[in-house]
Every structure is written in structure tokens, then in C-alpha cells.
N, C-alpha and C positions, 0 to 999 in steps of 0.2 A: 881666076881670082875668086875666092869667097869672103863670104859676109862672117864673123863669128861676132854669135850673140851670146853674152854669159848671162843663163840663166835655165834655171830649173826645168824639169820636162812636167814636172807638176808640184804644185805647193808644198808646203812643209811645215808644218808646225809641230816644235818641240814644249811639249807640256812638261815634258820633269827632266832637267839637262842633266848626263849625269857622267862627269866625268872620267869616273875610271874606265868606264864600257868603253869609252869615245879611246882611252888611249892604246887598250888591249886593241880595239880595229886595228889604230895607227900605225901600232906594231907589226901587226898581223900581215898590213899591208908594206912592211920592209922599212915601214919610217918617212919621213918628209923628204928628205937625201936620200932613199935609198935605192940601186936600181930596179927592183923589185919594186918598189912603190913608182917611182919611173912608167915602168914598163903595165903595172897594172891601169895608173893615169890615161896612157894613152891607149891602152885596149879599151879602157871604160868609156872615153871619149868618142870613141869612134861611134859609139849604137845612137850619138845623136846630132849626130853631120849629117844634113840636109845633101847632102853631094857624094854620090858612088865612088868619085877619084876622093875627096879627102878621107873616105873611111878606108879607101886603099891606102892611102900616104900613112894615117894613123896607125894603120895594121904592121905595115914595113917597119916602120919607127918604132913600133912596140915590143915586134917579133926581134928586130935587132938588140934590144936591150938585153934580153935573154941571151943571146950569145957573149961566149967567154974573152 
């Protein structure tokens, strides 16, 4: 069993928010639905799991996405 904490690996402050940049990423990353954005979610997650086995779990979960 592990603990998930949601939050930041370091602060962040946004001085000039700017939306179009923000949605070109979003895109970029396959969308809020998409498996592509999916699959990047949980590669991304894994670099900040405290635990060797859930960065394994996350990895399985993410590599699976990519498959057809």
C-alpha cells in the first residue's frame, strides 16, 4: 500500500497566464481524453513516486496505453 500525496515537486508561480500556449500543450499532449495524453499522465507520474514498485506499476500502465 502507498500514500499518494498531490502536490507539486516544487512551487510554481504563474506571472502572465496565457492561454493559448496552455492549449497548444494540451493538444500536444493528445487532449484531456486522450490515450496519448493518458499514457503521457502516467509516464509523467511515475518520476515522482516515492516507491520503486509504483513507478513499476506506472510504467506497465503507461507502456500499455500505447499499445493498439
Amino acid at each position: 500500500m502507498w500514500l499518494y500525496e498531490k502536490k507539486l515537486e516544487y512551487p510554481v508561480k504563474i506571472k502572465n497566464p496565457n492561454p493559448a500556449l496552455a492549449k497548444v500543450i494540451i493538444s500536444q499532449l493528445g487532449g484531456p481524453d486522450g490515450e496519448l495524453g493518458a499514457a503521457t499522465r502516467y509516464l509523467q507520474q511515475r518520476y515522482s513516486m516515492p516507491s520503486s514498485k509504483v513507478k513499476g506499476i506506472l510504467t506497465d500502465v503507461g507502456t500499455e496505453e500505447f499499445a493498439p
